[in-house]
N, C-alpha and C positions, 0 to 999 in steps of 0.2 A: 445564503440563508444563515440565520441565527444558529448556530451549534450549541448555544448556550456555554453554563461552563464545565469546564473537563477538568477532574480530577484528576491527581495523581498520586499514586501509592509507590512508596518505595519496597521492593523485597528484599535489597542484601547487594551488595557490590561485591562484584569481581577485580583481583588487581593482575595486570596483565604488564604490569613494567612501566612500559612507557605509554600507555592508557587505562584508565579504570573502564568496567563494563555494571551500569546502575540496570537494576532486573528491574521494573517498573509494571505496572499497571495503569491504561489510562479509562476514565470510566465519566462515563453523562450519563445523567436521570435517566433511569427505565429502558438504557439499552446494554448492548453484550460490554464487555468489558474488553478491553485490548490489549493482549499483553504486549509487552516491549524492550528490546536493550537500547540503553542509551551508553555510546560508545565516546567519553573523553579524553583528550590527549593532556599528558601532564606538565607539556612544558607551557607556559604561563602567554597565554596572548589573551589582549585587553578584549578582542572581538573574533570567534572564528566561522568562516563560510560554514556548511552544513549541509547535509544530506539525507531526507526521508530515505527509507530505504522499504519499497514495499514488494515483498519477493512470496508469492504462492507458494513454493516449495516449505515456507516458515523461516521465522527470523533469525532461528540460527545455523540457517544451511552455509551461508557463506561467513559465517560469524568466527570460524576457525583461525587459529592461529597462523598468517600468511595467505588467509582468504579476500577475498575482493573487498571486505568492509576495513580489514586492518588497513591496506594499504589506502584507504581514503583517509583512514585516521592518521597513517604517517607522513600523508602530503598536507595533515593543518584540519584537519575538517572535524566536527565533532557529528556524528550518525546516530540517526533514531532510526529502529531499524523494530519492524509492527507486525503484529502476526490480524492482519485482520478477520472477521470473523466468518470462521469456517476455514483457513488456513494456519497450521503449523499448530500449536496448543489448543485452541479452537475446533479442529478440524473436527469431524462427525465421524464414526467410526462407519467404513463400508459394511455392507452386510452381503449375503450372498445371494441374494435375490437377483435375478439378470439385468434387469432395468435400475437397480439400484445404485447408486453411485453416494461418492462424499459429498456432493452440494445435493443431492439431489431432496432430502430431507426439507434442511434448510430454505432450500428454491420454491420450494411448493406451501413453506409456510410462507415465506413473502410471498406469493405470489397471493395468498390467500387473507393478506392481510392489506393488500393492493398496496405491499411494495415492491420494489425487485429487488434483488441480492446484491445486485448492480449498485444499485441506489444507495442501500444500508453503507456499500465498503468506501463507497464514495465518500459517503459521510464520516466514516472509522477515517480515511485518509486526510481529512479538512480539519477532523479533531485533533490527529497526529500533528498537524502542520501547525494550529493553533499554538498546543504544546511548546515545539521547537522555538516557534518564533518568540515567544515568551521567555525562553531558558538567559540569565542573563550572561553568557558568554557567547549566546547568537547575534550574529550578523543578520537581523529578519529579510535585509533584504536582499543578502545570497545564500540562501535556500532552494536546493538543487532536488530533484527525487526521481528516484528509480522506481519501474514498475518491471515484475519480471514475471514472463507467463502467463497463467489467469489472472492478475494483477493489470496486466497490461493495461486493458479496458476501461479500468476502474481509473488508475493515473490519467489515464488520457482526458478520461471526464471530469478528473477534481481539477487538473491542469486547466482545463477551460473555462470551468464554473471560477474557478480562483486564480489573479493575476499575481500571486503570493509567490508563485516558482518561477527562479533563474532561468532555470535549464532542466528541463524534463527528459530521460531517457528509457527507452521501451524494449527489454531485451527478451528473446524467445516470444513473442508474442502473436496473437492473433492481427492481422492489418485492417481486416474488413468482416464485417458481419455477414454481409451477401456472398462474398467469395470462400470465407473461412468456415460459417458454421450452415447458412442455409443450404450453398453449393452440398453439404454432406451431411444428409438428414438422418444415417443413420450413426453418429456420433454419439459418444460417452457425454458424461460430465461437461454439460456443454449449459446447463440452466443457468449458472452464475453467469454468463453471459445474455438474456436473455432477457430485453426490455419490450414488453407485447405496446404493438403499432410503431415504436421508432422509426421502423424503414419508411414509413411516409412522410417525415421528416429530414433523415440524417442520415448518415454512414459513418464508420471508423475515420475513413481519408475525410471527410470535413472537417472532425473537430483536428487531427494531423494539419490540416489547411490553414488551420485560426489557428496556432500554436508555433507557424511559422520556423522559422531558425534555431527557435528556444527548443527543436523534439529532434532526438538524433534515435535512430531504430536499428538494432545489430540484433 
């Protein structure tokens, strides 16, 4: 689908030595805004591979000096690394209600505006990818992306819907909707996963199936 187009706001660079870190915003007409690090290596290559990097815990869990993102930036890579909406800046503050969770807010407004939550981050993840593939020291067409956690989902379906990703990787993550979330109905924070009628269509391991070689899952 059409994304339309995506802006991008700069906030302020970080210098990290041998990589700058650009604090970003990316934002489409009349929806959430995304925030972002875009993580560059300073030695000078005409084109470099890249890596979405979309981690539920928020973009700068592994952002750490000696963290999982450095080290793709010292193997050549330049990383967009997204807090999509409802995780990391985003995120909804819990309340103490028992049934109350951090998607759970959010979930119910999509679901009440006949989207899913699913669907929205999908779209936050395609707009991110737009982005990268744009940037002109990307290689568009090695473009690699991480999903980590409740992310998972979310990559596995923008990986499908778009043939844009090299090599797709799913770490901590749910496998299957039947097995992970129905199997255990009474589950937390499980609505951001929660697309009403899918299962008469699909499961996790199909679109896993169409994504072939390109999805490695640790």
């Amino acid at each position: 689908s059409d994304l339309g187009k995506v802006q991008v706001e700069t906030k302020g660079v970080l210098d990290r030595g041998t990589y700058l870190i650009e604090k970003m915003v990316l934002q489409r007409p009349g929806e959430m805004p995304v925030p972002a690090l875009l993580f560059v290596p300073r030695q000078r290559a005409e084109k470099y591979a890249a890596t979405l990097y979309v981690d539920a815990r928020g973009k700068g869990t592994d952002a750490s000096s000696g963290g999982a993102i450095e080290q793709l930036v010292a193997s050549g890579q330049i990383v967009l690394s997204i807090d999509l909406r409802g995780f990391g800046e985003t995120r909804d503050v819990k309340q103490k209600t028992a049934y109350y969770t951090s998607d759970f807010r959010s979930g119910m407004w999509s679901l009440h505006i006949g989207q899913t939550l699913l669907g929205q981050r999908v779209e936050d993840t395609l707009a991110a990818l737009k982005v990268l593939a744009a940037h002109p020291r990307v290689d568009a067409k090695a473009i690699d992306v991480v999903g980590i956690q409740q992310a998972g989902p979310v990559v596995l379906h923008a990986a499908s819907l778009n043939p844009g990703f090299s090599a797709v990787t799913l770490r901590d993550s749910i496998r299957s909707w039947v097995d992970d979330i129905v199997a255990g109905p009474l589950q937390t924070d499980v609505i951001g996963h929660v697309v009403p009628h899918a299962l008469k269509k699909y499961d996790l391991p199909d679109l896993a199936e169409r994504l072939g070689e390109k999805l490695t899952v640790e």
